[in-house]
N, CA, C and O atoms as CSV, one atom per row, in Angstrom:
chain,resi,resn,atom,element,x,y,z
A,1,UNK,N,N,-2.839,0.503,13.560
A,1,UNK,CA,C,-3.130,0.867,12.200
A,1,UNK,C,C,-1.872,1.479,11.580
A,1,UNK,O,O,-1.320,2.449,12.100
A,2,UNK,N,N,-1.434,0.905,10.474
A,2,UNK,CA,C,-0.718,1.769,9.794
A,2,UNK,C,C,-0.707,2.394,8.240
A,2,UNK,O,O,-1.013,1.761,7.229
A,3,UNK,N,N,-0.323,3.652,8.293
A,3,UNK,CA,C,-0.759,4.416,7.186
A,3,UNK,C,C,0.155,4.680,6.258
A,3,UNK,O,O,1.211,4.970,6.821
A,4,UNK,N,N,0.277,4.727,4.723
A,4,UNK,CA,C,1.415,5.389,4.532
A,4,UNK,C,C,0.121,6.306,3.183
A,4,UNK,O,O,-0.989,6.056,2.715
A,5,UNK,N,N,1.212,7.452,3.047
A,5,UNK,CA,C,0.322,8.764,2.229
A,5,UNK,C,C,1.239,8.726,1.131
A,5,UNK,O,O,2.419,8.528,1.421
A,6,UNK,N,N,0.891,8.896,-0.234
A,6,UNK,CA,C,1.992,8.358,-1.394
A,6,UNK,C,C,1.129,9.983,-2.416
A,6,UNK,O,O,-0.081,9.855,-2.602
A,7,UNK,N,N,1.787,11.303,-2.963
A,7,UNK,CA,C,1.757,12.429,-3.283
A,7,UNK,C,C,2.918,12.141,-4.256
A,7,UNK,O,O,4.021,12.687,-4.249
A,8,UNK,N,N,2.303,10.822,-5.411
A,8,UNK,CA,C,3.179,10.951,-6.444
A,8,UNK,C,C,2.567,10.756,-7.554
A,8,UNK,O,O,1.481,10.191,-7.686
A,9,UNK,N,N,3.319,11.269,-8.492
A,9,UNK,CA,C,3.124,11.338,-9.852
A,9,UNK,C,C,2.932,10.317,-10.961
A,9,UNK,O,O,2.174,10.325,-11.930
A,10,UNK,N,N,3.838,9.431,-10.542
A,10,UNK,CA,C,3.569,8.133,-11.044
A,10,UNK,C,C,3.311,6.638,-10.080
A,10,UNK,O,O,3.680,6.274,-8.964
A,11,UNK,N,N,2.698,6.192,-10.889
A,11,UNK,CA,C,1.793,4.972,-10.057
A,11,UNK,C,C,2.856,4.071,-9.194
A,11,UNK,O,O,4.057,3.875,-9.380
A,12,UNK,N,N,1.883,3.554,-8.090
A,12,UNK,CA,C,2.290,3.096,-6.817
A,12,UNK,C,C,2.796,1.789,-7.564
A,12,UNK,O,O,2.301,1.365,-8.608
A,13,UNK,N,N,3.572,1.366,-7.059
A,13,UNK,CA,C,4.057,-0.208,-7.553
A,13,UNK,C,C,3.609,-1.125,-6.233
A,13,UNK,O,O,3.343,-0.779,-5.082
A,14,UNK,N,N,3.636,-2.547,-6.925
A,14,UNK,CA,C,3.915,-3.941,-6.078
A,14,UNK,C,C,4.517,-3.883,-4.842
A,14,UNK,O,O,4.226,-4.094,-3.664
A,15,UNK,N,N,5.890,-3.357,-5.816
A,15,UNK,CA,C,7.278,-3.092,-4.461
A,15,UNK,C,C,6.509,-2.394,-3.158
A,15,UNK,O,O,6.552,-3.032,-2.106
A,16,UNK,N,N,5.982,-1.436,-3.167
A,16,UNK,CA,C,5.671,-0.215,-2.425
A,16,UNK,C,C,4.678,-0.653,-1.609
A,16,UNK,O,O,4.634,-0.264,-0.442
A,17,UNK,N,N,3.698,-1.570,-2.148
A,17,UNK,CA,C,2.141,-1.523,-1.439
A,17,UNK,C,C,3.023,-3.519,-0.239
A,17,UNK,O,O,2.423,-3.991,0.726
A,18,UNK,N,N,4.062,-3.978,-0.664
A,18,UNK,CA,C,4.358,-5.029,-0.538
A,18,UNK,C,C,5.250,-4.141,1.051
A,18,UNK,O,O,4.851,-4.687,2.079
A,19,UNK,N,N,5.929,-3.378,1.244
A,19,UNK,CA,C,6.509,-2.977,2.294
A,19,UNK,C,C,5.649,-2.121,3.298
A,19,UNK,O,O,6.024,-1.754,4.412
A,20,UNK,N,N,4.763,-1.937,2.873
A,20,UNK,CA,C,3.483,-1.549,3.795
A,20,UNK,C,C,2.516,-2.948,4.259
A,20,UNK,O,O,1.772,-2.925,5.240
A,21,UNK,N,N,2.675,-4.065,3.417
A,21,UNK,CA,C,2.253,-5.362,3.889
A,21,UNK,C,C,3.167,-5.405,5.195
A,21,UNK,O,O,2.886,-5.150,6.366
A,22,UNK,N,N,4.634,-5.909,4.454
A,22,UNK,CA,C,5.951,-5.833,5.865
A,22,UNK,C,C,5.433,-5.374,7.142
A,22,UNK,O,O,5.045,-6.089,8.066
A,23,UNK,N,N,5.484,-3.480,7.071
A,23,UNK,CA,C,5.378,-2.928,8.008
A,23,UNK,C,C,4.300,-3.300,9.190
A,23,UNK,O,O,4.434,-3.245,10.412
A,24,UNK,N,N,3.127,-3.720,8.341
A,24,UNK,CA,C,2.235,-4.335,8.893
A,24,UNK,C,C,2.761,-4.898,10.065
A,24,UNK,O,O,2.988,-4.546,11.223
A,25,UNK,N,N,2.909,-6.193,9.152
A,25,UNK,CA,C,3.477,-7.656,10.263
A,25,UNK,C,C,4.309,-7.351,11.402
A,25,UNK,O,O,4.148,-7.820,12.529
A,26,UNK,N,N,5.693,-6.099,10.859
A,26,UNK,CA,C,6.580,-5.890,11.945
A,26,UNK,C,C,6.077,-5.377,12.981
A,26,UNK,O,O,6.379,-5.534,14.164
A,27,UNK,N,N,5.102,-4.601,12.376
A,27,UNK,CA,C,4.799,-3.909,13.899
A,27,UNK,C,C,3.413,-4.269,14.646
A,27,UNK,O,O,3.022,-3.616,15.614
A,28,UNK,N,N,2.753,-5.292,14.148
A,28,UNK,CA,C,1.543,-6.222,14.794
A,28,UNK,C,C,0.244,-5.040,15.078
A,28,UNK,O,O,-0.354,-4.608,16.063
A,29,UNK,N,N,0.222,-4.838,13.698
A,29,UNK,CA,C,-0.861,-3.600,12.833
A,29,UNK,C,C,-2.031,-4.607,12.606
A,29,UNK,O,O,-1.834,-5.607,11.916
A,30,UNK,N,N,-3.212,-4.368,13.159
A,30,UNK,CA,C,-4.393,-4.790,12.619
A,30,UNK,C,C,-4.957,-4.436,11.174
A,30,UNK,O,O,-5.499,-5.281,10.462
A,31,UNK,N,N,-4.831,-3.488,10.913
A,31,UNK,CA,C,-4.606,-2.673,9.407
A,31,UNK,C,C,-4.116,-2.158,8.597
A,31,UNK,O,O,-3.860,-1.129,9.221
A,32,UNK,N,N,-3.681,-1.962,7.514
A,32,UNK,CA,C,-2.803,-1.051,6.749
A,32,UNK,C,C,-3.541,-0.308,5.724
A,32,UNK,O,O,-4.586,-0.611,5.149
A,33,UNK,N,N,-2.766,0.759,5.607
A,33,UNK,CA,C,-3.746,1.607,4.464
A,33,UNK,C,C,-2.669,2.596,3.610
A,33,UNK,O,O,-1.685,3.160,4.088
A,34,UNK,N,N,-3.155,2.643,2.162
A,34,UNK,CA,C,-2.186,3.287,1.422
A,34,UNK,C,C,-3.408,4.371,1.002
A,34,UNK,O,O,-4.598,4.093,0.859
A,35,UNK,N,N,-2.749,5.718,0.844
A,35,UNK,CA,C,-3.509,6.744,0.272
A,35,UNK,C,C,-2.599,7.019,-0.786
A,35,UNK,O,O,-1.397,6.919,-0.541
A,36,UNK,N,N,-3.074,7.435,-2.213
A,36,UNK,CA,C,-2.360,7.976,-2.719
A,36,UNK,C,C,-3.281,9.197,-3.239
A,36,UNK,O,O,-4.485,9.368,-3.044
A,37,UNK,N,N,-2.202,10.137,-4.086
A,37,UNK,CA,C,-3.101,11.260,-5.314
A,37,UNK,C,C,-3.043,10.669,-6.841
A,37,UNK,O,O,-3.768,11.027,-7.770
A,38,UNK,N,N,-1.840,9.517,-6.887
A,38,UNK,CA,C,-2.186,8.975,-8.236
A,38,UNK,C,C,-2.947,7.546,-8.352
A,38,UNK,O,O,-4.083,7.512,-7.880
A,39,UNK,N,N,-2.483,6.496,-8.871
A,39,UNK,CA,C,-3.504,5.297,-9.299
A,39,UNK,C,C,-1.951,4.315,-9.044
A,39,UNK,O,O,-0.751,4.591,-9.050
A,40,UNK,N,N,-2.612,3.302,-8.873
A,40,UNK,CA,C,-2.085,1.825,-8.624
A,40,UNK,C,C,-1.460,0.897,-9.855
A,40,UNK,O,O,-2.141,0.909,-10.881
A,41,UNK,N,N,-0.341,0.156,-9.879
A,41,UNK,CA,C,-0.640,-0.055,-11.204
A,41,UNK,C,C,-1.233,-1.271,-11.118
A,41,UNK,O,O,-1.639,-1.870,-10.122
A,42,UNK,N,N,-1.245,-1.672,-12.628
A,42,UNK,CA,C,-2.470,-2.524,-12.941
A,42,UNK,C,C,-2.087,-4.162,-12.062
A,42,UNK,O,O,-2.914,-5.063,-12.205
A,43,UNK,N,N,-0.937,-4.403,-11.272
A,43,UNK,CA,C,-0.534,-5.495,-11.515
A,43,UNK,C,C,-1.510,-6.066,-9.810
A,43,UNK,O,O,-1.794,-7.234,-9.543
A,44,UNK,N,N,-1.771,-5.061,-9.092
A,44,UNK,CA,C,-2.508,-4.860,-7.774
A,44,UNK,C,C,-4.202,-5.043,-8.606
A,44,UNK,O,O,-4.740,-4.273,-9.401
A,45,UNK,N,N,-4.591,-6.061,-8.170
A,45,UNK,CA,C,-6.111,-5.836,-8.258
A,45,UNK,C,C,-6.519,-5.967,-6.613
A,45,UNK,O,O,-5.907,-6.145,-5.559
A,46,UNK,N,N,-8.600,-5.675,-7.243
A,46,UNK,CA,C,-8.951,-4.913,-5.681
A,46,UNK,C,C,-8.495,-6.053,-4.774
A,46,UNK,O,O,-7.468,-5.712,-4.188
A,47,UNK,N,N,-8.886,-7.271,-4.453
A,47,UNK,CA,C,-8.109,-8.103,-3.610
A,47,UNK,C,C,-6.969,-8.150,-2.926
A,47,UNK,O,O,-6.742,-8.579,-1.794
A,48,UNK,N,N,-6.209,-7.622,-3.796
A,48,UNK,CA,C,-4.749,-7.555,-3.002
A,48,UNK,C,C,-4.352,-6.222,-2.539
A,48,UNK,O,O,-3.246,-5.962,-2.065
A,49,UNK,N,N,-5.407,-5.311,-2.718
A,49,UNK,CA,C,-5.129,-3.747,-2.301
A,49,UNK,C,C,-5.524,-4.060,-0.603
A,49,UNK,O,O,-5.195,-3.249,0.262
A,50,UNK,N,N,-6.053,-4.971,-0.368
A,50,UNK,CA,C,-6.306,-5.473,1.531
A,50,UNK,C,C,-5.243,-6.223,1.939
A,50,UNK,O,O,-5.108,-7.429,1.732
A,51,UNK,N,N,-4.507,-5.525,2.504
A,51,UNK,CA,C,-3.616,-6.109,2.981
A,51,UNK,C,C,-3.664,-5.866,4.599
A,51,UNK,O,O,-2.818,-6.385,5.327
């Protein structure tokens, strides 16, 4: 499983939720999961928040 925890102010981007996809693969992660305290931007819908 891998996690990443995001304690920011402004919204998570593409870029960001796309290198936690990466990390995934590199490291042969059954899951990934992003937490944040702010919001996603709009360009992520719920579908692609499963990565």
């Amino acid at each position: 499983m891998a996690v990443q925890c995001k304690c920011w102010k402004r919204d998570v981007e593409n870029d960001i939720v796309l290198q936690l996809k990466a990390g995934k693969q590199v490291h042969s992660c059954c899951v990934a999961w992003m937490v944040t305290t702010s919001n996603f931007t709009r360009h992520q819908g719920a579908g692609e928040l499963v990565i």
